[in-house]
N, C-alpha and C positions, 0 to 999 in steps of 0.2 A: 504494500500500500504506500503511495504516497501523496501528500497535500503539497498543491497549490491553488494559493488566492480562496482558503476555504472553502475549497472541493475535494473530496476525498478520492484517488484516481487508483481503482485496483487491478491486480493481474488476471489471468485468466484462470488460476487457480484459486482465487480469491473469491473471485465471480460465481465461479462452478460451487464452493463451499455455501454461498450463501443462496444459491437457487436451489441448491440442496435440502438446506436447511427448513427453507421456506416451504415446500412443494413436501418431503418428508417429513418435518416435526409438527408445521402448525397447518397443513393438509391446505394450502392452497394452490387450488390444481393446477397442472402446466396450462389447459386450456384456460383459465381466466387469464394467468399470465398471457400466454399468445392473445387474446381476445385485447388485451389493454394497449399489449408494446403493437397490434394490426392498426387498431383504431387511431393511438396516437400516431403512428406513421401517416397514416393515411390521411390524419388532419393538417400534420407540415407538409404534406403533401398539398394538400387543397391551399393552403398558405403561399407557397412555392409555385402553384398555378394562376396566382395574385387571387384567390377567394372565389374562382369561376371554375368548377369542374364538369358543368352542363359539356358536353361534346367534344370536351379533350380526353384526347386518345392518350393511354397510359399502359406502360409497359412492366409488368412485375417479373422479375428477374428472380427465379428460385431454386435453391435446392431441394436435395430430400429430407433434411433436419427441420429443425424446430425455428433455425432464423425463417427458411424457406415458407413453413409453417405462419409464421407473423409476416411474412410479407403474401403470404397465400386471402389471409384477413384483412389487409390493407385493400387486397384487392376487389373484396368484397364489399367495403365502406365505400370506395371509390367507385363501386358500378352502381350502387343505391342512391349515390347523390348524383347520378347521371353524368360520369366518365363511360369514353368506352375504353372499356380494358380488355387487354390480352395478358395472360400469361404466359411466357416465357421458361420453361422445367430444364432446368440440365442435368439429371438424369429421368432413368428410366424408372416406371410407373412402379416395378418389383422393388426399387432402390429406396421409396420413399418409406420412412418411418411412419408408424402404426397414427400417430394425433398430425401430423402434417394430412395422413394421406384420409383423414378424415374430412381434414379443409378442401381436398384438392375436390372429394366427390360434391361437398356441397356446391363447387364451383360450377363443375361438368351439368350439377343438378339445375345450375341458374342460368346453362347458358353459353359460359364465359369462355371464348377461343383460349383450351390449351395448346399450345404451341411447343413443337422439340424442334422443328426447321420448318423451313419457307417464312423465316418473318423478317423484316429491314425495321432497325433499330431507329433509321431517319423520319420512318413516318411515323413517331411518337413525338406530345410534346413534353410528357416526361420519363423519364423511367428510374423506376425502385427495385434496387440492389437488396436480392434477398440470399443470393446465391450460399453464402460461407459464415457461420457463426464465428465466435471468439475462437472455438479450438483445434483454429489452423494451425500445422507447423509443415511447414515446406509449400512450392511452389502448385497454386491448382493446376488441376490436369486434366485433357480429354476435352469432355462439353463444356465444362464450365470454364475453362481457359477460354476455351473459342469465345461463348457468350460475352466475357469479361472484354477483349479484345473491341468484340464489335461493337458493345458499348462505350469504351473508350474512341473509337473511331466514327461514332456515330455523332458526333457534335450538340447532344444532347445533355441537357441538363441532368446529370443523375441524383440521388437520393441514397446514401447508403443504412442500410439499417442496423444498426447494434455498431457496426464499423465497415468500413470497404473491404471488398471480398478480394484476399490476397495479402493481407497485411496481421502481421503477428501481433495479437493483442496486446501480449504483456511489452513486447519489448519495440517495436511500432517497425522491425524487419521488415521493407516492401517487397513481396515472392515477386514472381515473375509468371504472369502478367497481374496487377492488381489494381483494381475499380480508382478512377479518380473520379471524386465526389464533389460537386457542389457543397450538400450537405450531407451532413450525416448526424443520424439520430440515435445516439447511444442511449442501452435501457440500464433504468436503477440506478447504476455506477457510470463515470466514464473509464475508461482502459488506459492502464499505466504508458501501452504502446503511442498513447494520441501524444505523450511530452517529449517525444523522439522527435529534435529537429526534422528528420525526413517526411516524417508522415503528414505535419502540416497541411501543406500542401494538397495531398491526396483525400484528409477529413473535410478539409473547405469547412464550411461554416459549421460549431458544434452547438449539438442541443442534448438536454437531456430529457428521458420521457420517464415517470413516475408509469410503473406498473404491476402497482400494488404490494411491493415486499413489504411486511409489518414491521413498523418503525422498532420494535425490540428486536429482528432482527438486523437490521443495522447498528443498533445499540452492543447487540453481542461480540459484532467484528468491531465495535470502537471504531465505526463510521460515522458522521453527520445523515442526518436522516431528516431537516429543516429544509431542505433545499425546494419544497412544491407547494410552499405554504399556502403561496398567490395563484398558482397557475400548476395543470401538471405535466406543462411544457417548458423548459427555461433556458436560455442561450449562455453557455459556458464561454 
């Protein structure tokens, strides 16, 4: 763990202990979790699209975890308030875990173009980085390389959620090839990796989004847990 400017910024081992904590001791489930970090994504989203998501075209970039998972719910707030979205999977349907792959049918259920090829990244006017949670270590591979690439080549504003897909949480190592973000929406905590000169850059503008760890869990790791008093959105 470490503080600047009274923010508490932890690793990814940090992270993992206290989603653990939360989700195992005081039973609040992964799905609220995903349900809180999809929703507030998808409202800096709407923010990001200046407050008009009637007919913009939006891009959810996802894997088969549990980030993929909250950006699979982003995608879903965003096609209710009248975006048109596409989903964007970089893996296969067998690859997705069990509460992602819950999200993924509600989607199919509503509608929503999933996509594994034939999409152009240029005809979105935003896209959301769901592809890679905090516990990356080494360079992505395969589909999600590619996706990451054409996203970065696609001159489009992205969104990364939790952190940009490609870059090591704790210590802010940029793999090869990894999301450069506009913004990016880190959940609960931010990551020790965002204080890494290099990664700057690559976070663009930081927020963080309050989704729902009980302030005695913060208290137990001798975190700060004040941070959403006003808002449970707030620019670090």
């Amino acid at each position: 763990m470490e503080e600047r400017a009274g923010v508490d910024y932890v690793t990814a081992e940090e992270m993992r202990k206290i989603d653990d904590v939360t989700i195992q001791e005081f039973h609040v489930d992964v799905l609220m979790l995903m349900e809180n970090a999809g929703r507030a994504t998808a409202t800096l989203a709407k923010q990001m699209l200046r407050e008009t998501t009637f007919g913009k075209r939006v891009a959810c970039l996802v894997g088969g975890g549990n980030n993929g998972g909250d950006g699979m719910v982003a995608a879903r707030h965003l096609a209710n308030w009248g975006a048109d979205v596409s989903v964007i999977v970089g893996t296969t349907k067998d690859r997705v875990k069990d509460v992602p792959l819950g999200q993924l049918q509600v989607l199919e259920k509503m509608g929503i173009p999933i996509l594994s090829t034939d999409y152009n990244l240029r005809d979105y006017d935003l896209l959301i980085d769901g592809l890679i949670g905090y516990g990356l270590e080494g360079n992505p591979r395969d589909k999600v390389a590619m996706i990451i690439k054409d996203a970065n080549a696609s001159g489009r504003q992205i969104l990364a959620l939790d952190l940009p897909s490609g870059m090591n949480a704790t210590t802010g190592e940029v793999y090869d090839p990894c999301i450069k973000a506009a913004a990016t929406l880190t959940l609960a905590l931010p990551k020790t990796g965002f204080l890494a000169p290099n990664a700057s850059p690559l976070v663009g503008d930081l927020f963080l989004a309050d989704i729902s760890i009980p302030r005695s869990v913060y208290e137990r790791f001798r975190q700060h847990s004040m941070l959403f008093q006003k808002q449970p959105i707030v620019k670090i």
